[in-house]
N, C-alpha and C positions, 0 to 999 in steps of 0.2 A: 504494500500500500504506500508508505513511502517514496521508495525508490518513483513509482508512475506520479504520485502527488506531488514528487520535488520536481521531476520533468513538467510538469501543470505551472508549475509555479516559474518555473524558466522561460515557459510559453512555445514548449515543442507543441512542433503538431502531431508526430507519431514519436509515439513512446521508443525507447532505445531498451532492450532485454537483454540479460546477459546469454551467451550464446547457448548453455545448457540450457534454458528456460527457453530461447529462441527455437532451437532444435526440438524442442520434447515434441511427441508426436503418441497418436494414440488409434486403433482401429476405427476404420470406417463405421462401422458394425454399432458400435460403442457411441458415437460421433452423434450418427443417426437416432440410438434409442433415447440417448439424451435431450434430445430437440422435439423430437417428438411427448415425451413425458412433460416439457419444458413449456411445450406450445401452447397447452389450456390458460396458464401462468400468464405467459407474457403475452397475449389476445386480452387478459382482463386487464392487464398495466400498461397495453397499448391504449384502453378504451379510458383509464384514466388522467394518463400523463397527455399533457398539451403544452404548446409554446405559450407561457404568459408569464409576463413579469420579468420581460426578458432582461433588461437593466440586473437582475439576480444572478443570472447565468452568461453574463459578458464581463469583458474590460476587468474593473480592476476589481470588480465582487468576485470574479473566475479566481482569481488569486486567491483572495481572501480565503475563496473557499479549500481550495489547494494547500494554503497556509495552515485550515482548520483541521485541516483532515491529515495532516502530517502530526499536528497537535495530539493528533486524538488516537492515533494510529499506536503514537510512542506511549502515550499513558497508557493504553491498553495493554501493555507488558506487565507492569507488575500489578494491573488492575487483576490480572490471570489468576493471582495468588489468594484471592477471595472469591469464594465461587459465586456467580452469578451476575461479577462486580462489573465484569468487562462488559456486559449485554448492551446496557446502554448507550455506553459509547459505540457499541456496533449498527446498532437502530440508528442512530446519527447518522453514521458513515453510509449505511444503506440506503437513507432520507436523499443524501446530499448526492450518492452517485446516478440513483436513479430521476433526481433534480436536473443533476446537469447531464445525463443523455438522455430525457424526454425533451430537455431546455424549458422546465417546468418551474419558475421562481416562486410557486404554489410550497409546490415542495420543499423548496430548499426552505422558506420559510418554518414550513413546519420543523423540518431538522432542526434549525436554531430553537423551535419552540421545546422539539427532545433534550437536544442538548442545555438550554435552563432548568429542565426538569432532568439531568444526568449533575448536574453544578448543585441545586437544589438536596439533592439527596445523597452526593458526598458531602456537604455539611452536616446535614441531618446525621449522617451514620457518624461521622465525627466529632458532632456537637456533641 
């Protein structure tokens, strides 16, 4: 997550992979039952995500968001060590990727709204 979110934040247009990661490869067979299982999924998150609020998902918020999701990426290390503790911040990060490829500033909204209720309730647990 990182590694593509620092590339975001640099303002590549296609992500740079290391060449293991580049090379992986896996059966056709596999490829297909995936997408298929996958397809019901993403017909109902095609029918929600829309371009709006696009100011959200450009210029210097694209960043921001790239910047937040590197944030969130690294606390999520030792958040590992309390179970349950990381979800949060994953909910965010899932908010904000599928934000910025619908180019939906709905959503990214909302992630901001998770992420105050992730900030929210690490005080709680620490207060």
């Amino acid at each position: 997550i990182v590694l593509i979110a620092g590339q975001l934040l640099l303002g590549r247009k296609m992500p740079w992979l290391p060449r293991r990661l580049a090379r992986f490869s896996f059966e056709h067979q596999r490829l297909t039952h995936g997408v298929e299982r996958a397809r019901p999924w993403t017909r109902r998150l095609d029918r929600l995500l829309k371009p709006r609020l696009s100011f959200m998902t450009r210029g210097i918020a694209y960043r921001g968001i790239a910047a937040l999701t590197i944030l969130l990426a690294t606390a999520m290390v030792p958040l590992e060590l309390v179970p349950f503790a990381a979800a949060l911040p994953a909910a965010t990060l899932l908010l904000l990727g599928l934000g910025l490829i619908g180019e939906d500033g709905l959503v990214i909204l909302l992630a901001l709204l998770v992420l105050l209720l992730d900030i929210a309730t690490g005080f709680w647990l620490v207060g």
